[in-house]
C-alpha positions as CSV (number, residue, x, y, z in Angstrom):
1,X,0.0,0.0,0.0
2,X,3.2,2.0,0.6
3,X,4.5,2.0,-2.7
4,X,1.6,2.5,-4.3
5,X,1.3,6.1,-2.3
6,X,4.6,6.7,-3.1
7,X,4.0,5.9,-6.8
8,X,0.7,7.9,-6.6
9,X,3.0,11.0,-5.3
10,X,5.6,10.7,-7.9
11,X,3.3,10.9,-10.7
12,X,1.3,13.4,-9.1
13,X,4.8,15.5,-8.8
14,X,6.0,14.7,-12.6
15,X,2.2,15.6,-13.8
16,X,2.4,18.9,-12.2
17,X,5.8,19.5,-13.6
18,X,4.8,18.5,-16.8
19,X,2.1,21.0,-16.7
20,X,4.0,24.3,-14.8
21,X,6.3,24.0,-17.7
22,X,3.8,23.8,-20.8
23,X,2.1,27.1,-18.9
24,X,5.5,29.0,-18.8
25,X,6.4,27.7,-22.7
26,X,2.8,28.6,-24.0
27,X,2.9,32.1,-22.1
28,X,6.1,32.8,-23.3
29,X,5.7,31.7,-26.6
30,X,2.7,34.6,-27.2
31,X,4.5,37.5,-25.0
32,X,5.1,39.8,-27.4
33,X,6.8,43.4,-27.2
34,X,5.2,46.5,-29.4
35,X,6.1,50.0,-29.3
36,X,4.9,52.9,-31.6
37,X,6.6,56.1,-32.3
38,X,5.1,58.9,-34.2
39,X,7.9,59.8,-36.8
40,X,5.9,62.5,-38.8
41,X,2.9,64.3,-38.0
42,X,2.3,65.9,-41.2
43,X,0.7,64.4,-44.5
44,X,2.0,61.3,-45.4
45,X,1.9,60.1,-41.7
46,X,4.2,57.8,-40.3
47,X,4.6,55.3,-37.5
48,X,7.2,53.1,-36.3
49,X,6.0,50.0,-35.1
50,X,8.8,47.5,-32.9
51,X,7.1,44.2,-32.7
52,X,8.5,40.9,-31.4
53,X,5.5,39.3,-33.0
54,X,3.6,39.5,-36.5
55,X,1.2,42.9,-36.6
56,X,-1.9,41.2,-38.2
57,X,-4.3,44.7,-38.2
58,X,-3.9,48.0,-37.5
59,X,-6.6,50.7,-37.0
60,X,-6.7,54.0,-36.4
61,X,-9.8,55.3,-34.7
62,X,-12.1,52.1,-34.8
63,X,-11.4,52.1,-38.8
64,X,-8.7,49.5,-40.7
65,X,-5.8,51.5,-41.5
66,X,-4.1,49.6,-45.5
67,X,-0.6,49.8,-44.0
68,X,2.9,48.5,-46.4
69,X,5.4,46.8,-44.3
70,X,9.1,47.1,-44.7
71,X,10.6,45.1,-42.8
72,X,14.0,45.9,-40.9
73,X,14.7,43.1,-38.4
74,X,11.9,44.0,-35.7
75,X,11.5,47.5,-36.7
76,X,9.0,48.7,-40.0
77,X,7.4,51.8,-40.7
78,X,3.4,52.3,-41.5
79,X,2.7,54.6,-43.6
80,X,-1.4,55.7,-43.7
81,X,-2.5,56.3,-46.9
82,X,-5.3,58.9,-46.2
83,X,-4.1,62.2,-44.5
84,X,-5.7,62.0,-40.9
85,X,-7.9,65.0,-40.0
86,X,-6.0,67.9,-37.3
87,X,-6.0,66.4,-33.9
88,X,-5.3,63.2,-31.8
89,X,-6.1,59.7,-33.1
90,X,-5.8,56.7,-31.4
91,X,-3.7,53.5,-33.3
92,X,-4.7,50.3,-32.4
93,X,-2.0,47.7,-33.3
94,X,-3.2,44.1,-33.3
95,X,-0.5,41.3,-32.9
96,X,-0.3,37.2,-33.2
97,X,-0.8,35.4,-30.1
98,X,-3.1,38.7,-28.5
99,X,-6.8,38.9,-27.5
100,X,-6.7,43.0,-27.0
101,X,-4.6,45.1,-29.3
102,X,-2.0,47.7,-28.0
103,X,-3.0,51.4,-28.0
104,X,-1.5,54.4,-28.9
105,X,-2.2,58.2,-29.1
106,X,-0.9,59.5,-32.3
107,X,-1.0,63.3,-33.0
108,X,-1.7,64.8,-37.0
109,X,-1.0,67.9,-38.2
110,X,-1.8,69.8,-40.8
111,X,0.4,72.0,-42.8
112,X,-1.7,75.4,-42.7
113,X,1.4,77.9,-44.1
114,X,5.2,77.6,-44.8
115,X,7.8,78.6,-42.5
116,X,8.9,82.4,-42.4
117,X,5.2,83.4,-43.9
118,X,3.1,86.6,-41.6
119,X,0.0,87.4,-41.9
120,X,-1.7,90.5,-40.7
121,X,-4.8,89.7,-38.0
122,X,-7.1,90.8,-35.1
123,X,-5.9,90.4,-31.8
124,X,-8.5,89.1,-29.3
125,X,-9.4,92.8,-28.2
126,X,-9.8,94.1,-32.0
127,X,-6.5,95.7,-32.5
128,X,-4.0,95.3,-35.7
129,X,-1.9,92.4,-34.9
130,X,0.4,89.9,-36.8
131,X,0.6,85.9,-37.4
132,X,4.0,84.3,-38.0
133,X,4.4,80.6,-39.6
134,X,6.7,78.0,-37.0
135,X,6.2,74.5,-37.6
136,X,4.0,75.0,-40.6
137,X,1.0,76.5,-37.8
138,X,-0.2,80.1,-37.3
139,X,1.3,81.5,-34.2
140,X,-1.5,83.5,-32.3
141,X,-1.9,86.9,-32.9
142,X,0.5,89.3,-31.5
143,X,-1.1,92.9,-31.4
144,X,1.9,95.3,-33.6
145,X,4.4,97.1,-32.0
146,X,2.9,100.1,-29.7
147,X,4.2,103.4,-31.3
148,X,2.1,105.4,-28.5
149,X,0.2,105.1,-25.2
150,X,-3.3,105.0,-26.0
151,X,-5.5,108.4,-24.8
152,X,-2.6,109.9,-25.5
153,X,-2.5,113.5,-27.7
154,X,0.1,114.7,-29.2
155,X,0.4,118.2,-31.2
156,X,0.1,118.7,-35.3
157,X,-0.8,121.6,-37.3
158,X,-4.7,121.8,-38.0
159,X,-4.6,124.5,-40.6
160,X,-1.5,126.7,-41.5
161,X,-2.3,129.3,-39.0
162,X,-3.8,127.0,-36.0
163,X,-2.0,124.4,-33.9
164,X,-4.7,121.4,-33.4
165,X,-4.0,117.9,-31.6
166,X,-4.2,114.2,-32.5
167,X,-4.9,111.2,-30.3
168,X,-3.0,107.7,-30.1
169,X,-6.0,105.1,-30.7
170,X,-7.2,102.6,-28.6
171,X,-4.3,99.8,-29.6
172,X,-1.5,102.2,-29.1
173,X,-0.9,101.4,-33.2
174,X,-1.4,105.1,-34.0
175,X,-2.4,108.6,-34.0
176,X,-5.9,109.6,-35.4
177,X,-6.4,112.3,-37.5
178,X,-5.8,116.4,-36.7
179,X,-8.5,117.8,-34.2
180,X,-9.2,121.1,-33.3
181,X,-7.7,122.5,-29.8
């Protein structure tokens, strides 16, 4: 009765052995690795995508993404071929061996001027200001250079003969016209 207890035991031991070990091999065997990296946010974007497994899908947004492949060891590139609207997105990568797909927030840009433009502009409080291109996006707009303090008069000649005044405007851009006085 000994022996068979002892046998019992022993297989018991080897069984549970047996089955720790096809655990770790089958867990191991589906761990996979991915990273994304945003490597341009204006039209085309592109992605680099580090995987230690096969990508089978990728979407962007809830939508299927047509993505070409080059690979480079671990690394490729995705490039999308329709430009992404302004704003964040959200990349889904799916992988072999994976249930839930990896996420990751992705940022597009569009190219609204070319650097070293200006454009002239309304500051919020209505005065003359000035927009400047830097990283192909309007800079907000900067009221112009204050040449007086507004409220402020300052003398001119109102007719030959008469000495009249003129008054800086409310944006301290500029004098108004010759008054009387």
């Amino acid at each position: 009765m000994r022996s068979i207890d002892c046998r019992l035991f022993f297989f018991a031991f080897v069984l549970l052995i047996l089955v720790s070990l096809f655990l770790i091999y089958s867990r191991s065997r589906y761990a996979c690795d991915v990273e994304l990296s945003q490597v341009s946010v204006f039209p085309p974007q592109q992605v680099s995508i580090n995987s230690t497994c096969r990508v089978l899908n990728i979407t962007v947004d809830g939508e299927p993404v047509q993505f070409a492949q080059t690979q480079v060891g671990s690394y490729f590139l995705v490039d999308f071929d329709s430009n992404l609207t302004k704003g964040k997105h959200l990349v889904h990568v799916f992988v072999e061996g994976k249930h839930e797909p990896e996420a990751y927030p992705i940022l597009a840009k569009v190219k609204e001027c070319e650097a070293g433009e200006t454009r002239d502009c309304l500051t919020h409080d209505g005065c003359d200001g000035t927009q400047r291109c830097v990283d192909y996006e309007w800079t907000p707009c900067k009221k112009n250079r204050m040449v007086c303090r507004p409220g402020q008069r300052k003398a001119c000649a109102y007719t030959p003969c008469k000495v009249g005044h003129k008054e800086c405007n409310e944006c301290g851009t500029g004098y108004g016209p010759c008054l009387p006085g």
